[in-house]
N, C-alpha and C positions, 0 to 999 in steps of 0.2 A: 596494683592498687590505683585506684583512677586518684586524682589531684581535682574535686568538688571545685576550687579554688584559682583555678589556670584560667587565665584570661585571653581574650581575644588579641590582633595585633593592637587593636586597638586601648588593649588596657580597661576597660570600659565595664565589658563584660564578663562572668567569667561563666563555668559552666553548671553550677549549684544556682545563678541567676537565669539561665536559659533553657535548663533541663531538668533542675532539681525537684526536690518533693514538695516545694511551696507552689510550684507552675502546674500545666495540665497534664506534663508527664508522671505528676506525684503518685497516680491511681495505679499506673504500670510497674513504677517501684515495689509500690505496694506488692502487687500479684507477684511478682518475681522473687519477691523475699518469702512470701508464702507457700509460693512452689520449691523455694530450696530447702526451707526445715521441713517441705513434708517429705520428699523425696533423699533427705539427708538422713545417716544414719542415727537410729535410735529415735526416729519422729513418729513411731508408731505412739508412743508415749506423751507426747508431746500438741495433745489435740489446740485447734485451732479458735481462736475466738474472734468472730465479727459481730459489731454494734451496731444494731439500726438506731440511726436518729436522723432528724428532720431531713430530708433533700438526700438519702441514702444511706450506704455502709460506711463506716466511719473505722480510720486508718485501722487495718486489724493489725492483731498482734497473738505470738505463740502464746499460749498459758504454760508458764513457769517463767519466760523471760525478767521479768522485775523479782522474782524471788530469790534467783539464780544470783542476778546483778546484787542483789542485799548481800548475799553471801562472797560472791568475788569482792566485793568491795570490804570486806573485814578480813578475805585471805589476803587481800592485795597490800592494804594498810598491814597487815603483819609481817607481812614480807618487806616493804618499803620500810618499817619500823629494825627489821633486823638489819637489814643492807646498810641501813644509816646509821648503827649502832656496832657495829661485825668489828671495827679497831677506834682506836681513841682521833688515832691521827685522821682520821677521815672521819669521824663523827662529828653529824649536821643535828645538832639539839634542837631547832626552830622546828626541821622536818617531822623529829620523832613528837616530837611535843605536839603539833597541831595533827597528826595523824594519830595520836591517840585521842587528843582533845574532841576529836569527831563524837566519840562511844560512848563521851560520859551521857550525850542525850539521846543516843540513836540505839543502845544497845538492848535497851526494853521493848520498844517497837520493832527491833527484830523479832523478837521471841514473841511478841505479840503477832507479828504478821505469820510465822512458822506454827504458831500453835492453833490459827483458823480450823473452821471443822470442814473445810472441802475446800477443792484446790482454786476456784474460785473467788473462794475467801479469800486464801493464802495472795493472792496476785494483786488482789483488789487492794489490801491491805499494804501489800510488798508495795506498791506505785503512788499510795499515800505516804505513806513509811519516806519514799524515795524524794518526792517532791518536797516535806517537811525536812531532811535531811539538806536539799539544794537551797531553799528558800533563807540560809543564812545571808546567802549574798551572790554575787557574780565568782566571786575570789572560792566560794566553797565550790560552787558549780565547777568551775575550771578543775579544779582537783577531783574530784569526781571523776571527770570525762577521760581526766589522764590515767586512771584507773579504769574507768573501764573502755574506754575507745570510743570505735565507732556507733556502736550498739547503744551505748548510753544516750545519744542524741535522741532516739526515740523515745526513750524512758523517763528519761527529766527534761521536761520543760524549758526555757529559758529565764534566766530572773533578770531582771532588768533592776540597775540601783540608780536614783536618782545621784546628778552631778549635784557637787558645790552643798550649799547650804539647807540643812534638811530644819524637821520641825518636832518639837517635845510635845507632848499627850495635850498641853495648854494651850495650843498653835504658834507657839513663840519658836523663832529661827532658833537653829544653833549653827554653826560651824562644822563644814563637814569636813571630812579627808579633802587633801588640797594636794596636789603633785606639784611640788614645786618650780614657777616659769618666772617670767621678771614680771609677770600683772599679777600671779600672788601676791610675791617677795612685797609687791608695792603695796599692796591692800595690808599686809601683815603692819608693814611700816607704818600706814597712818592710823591704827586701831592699837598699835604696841609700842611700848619704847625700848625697842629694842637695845638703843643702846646702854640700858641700863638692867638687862638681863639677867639673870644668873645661874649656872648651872646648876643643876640640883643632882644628877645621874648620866654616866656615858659608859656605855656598853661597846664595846670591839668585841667582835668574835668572827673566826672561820666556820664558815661551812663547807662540808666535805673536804677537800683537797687542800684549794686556796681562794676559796670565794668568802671577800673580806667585808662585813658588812659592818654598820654603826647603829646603836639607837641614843638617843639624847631629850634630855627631859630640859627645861629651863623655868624659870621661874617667872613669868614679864609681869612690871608694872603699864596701868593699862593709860592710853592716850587722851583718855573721854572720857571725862568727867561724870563720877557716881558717887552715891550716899556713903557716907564714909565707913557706916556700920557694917551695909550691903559687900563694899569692896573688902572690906575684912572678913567675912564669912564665905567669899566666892573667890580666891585666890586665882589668877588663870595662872595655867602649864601649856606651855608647848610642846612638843613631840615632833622630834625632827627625827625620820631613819634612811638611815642612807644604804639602798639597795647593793649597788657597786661601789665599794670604796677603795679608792685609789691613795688613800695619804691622809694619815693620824698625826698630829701633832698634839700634845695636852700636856697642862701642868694646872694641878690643883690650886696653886697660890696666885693663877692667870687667868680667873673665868667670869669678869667682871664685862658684860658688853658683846651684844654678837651682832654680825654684820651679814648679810646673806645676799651672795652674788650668784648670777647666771648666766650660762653663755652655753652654745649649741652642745648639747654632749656633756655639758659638765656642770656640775653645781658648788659652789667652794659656801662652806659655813666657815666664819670667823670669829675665832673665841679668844677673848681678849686682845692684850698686844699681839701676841706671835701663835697662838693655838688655829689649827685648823681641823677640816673634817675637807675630804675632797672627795666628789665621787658622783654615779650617775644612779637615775632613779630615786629621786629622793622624793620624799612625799611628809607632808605637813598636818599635822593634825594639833587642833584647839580646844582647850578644855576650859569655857569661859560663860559660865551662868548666863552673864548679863552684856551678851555680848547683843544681843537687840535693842539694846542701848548706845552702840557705839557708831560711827555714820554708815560704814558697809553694813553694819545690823539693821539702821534703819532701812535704810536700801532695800535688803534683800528682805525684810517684814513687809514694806510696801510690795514689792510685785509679788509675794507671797499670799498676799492677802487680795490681792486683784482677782491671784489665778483662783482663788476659792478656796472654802473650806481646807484645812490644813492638818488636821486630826487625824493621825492613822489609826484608822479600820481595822476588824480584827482578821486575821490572816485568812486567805480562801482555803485553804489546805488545814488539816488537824494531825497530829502524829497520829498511827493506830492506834485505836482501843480494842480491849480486849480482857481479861482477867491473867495474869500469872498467879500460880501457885503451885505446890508442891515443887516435884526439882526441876521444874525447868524453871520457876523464880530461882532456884537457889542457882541453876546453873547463871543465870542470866546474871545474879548478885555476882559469881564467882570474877565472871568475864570483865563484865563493869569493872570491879573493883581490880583488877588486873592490869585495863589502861588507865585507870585514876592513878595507880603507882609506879605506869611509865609516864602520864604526862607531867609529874614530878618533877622532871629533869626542866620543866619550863623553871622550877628555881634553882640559878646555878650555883647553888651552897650547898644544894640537895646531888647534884651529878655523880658524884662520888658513890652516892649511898643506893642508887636504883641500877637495874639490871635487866635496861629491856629486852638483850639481845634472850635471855634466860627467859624470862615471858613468854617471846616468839618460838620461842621453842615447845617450849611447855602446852601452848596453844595452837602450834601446829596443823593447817585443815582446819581449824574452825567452824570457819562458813559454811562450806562446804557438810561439814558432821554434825553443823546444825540444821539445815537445811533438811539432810536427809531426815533426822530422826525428829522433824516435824509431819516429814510424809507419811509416816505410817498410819494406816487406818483407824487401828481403835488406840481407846486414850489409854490405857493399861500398857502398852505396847511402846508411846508417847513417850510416856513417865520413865519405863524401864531404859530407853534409850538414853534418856538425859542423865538420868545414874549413871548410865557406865558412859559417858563423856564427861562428868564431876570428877568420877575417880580417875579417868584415864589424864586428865587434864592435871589434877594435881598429883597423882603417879610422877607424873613426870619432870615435875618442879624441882630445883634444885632445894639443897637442904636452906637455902639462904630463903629463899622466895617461898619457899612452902613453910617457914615460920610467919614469912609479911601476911600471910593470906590467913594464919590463924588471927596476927592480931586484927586484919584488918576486920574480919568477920565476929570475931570475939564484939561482945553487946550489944550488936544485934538482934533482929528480932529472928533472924538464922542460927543463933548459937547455939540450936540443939544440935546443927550439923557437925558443931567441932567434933563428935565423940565418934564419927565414922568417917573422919577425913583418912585417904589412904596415907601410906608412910613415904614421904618423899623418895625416890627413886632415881631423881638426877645427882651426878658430881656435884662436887663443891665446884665453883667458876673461879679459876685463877685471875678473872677481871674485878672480883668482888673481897675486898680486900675490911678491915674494920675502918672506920671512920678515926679515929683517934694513932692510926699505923702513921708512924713518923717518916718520908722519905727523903735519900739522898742519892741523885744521879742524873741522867739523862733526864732532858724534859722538853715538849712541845708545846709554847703559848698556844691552847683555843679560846680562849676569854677572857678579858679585861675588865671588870667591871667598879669603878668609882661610883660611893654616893658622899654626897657633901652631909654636914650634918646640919640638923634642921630643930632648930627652936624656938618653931612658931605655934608647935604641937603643944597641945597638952601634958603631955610629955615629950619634953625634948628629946628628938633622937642624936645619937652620934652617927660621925659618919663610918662609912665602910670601904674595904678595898677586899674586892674579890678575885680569884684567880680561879682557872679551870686549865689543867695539865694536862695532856698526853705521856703518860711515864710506861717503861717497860711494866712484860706482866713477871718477869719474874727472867732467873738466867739464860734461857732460852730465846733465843732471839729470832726464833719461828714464828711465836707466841706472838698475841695478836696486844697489842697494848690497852692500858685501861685507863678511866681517869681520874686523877686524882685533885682536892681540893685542900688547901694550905687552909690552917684554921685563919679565919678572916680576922681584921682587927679594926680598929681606928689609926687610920694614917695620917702623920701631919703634914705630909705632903705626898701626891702623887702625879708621877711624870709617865709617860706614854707616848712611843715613838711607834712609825708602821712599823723598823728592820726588829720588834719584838717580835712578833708570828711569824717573822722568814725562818728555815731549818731548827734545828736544834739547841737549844741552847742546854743550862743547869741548874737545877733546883739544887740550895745548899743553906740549911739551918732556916728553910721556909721562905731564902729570896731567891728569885730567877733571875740568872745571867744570858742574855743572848748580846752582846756586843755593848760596849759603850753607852750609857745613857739612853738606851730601848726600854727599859723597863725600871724605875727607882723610883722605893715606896720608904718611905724614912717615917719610922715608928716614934708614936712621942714615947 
């Protein structure tokens, strides 16, 4: 595997800069990669497409490449979805969440790109499909690419996001994502009072192993002087998450005031007297209407407004069009609505109740069984393909999951399909337990989450204290653990040390013990 990326002694240069496909070696690339899918097995199939436009041939490319990529990319997400879900103790809920979260808008323009009437189509569409898929952000791009390798660089484009302060449809600034350094932290400061903050929500949780991360909401009064009607109808929140977290400290009756320091490698948030958050990678984000009101808003309005027109344009890219109907709408509803019920788990009151690894299973080859049974010639042939991937798909659901899919489809404008759903085929999942199942045993902190309660709503809310456990699945200590969710409640106070997520601690009559003052939630 060559390293695109190795540089000279000098550092300088490296070799994607002096050989790559952006230089005059790009055309040679090209032919080489052309010569190996033809001369590679199965390239009989696989005819070649080059574009004339202005000034020559323009970068060719195999036909099927971006259809293929559509499809690896929903087997690859099901597989990364089951990996990250396979035990409690290693489940990364961010991962499965945002990897299902892809499908809720991408899973129609697959079946629209698979259901083209020549293979043409299918590609033309797949590499529209792919670009509207990337165009979320830089952050969606990267996930992609780590799915599909090196191949994807040809296939998606690059998105490029603008740094620091972006602009609303009115051309007014807002605040953008900020990564945390000492010239934020300072900007923060003269635009916030910080010291009179308040916490509204903090989340702790593990991902896989023991990658400890933080998110925190706060409440700030603002620096800069606004209509006092204006400032009560536009409340600013700040959004503090902390990537790597090294060190929790919190207590609910101590969250008056936050301080925020930085130093190379490390960022400490200060919450109250003695509360911290310690860790690297942290990044800031502002949730503040009228913050073009304040003097870093006037600022950044002024050279906003120098640099020109500030309005964004409507995107170059369209997701495919195309018509669904018959079963491949129903299949494409079935699939949808499948990761709609694994990105569930993004609420963690809900973890308990969903069952991606069951999903992943049930849907097994996806991509890949959609793909093909879009190839087929005639549309009769189409249709019949996508039936027996409805029934194979829910065949195989467990008895748990193949009732979610009745209710979820039940009112729809598919509900004639209830009365030819096949009869669920998978075991019951000893991770899938009932929701109101009392336990007492072993237990693994994965999530923490405190909200203060808030009554500035319409309706007041209370607050909350939630928990998400790693508990066995049963006597069997083979057995892959599941997880479980303590009914949440209103806490009058809650404490939060890091040594709660180190090893094992005990769930007993709904509290978890892991050592000393790690975790104590005192119920009024």
């Amino acid at each position: 595997m060559i390293d695109w990326q190795e540089t000279d002694s000098s550092g300088a240069l490296s070799r994607q800069d002096a050989v790559g496909q952006v230089t005059h070696w790009g055309p040679l690339w090209t032919v080489m990669r052309i010569l190996a899918h033809l001369y590679s097995p199965g390239a009989a199939e696989r005819p070649v497409l080059l574009v004339l436009v202005a000034g020559g041939w323009k970068t060719a490319c195999m036909v099927g490449d971006a259809i293929e990529a559509y499809g690896v990319l929903l087997d690859s997400s099901l597989s990364l979805i089951r990996e990250a879900s396979r035990d409690a103790r290693t489940f990364d809920r961010l991962a499965v969440h945002r990897a299902a979260d892809v499908w809720d808008n991408n899973t129609f323009p697959l079946f629209r790109a698979v259901r083209a009437g020549t293979t043409w189509g299918r590609e033309r569409r797949a590499r529209t499909g792919l670009r509207w898929m990337s165009e979320l952000g830089p952050s969606r791009r990267e996930w992609m690419m780590g799915l599909l390798g090196s191949d994807g660089e040809r296939l998606v484009p690059p998105v490029t996001e603008p740094e620091g302060p972006t602009r609303d449809h009115e051309g007014r600034v807002r605040p953008g994502m900020l990564r945390l350094t000492a010239d934020s932290a300072g900007e923060l400061a003269r635009d916030y009072l910080l010291p009179h903050a308040e916490v509204q929500r903090l989340r702790v949780e593990v991902r896989g192993e023991r990658h400890l991360t933080a998110s925190l909401e706060l409440a700030v009064p603002r620096a800069y002087p606004v209509d006092n009607s204006a400032a009560a109808g536009h409340r600013v929140k700040v959004f503090v998450d902390v990537e790597r977290l090294t060190e929790v400290v919190f207590d609910s009756a101590d969250t008056s005031g936050v301080e925020l320091r930085t130093a190379p490698g490390l960022v400490t948030v200060r919450l109250g007297t003695s509360g911290v958050l310690r860790g690297d990678g942290v990044q800031v984000w502002v949730e503040d209407w009228l913050w073009h009101l304040s003097p870093e808003g006037r600022r950044a309005q002024a050279q906003a407004e120098a640099a020109g027109p500030g309005v964004p344009g409507p995107s170059e890219s369209r997701q495919p069009q195309g018509w669904l109907r018959g079963p491949s709408r129903i299949a494409a509803e079935v699939l949808r609505d499948a990761m709609l019920h694994v990105r569930c788990v993004g609420h963690p009151t809900s973890v308990g109740d969903i069952s991606p690894h069951a999903v992943c299973d049930a849907f097994d080859g996806a991509g890949k069984a959609i793909i093909a049974a879009g190839a087929l010639r005639t549309p009769w042939g189409r249709d019949a393909a996508f039936e027996r991937l409805i029934d194979e798909w829910i065949g195989r659901c467990s008895t748990e999951v193949h009732r979610r899919f009745r209710e979820m489809l039940h009112g729809k404008a598919l509900c004639y399909v209830l009365s030819r759903l096949p009869e669920a085929q998978g075991e019951a999942d000893a991770r899938t337990v009932p929701r109101k199942a009392e336990y007492t045993g072993p237990a693994m902190l994965r999530l923490a989450r405190f909200t203060a309660p808030d009554g500035n709503r319409p309706m007041p809310q209370p607050g909350e204290a939630v928990l998400n456990l790693a508990v066995p699945s049963g006597d069997d200590a083979g057995l892959p653990w599941r997880m479980y969710v303590p009914q949440p409640h209103d806490p009058a106070r809650f404490q939060l040390r890091t040594q709660a997520f180190r090893d094992t601690g005990r769930l007993d009559a709904g509290n978890f013990e892991n050592g000393p003052g790690a975790l104590l939630i005192t119920r009024k």
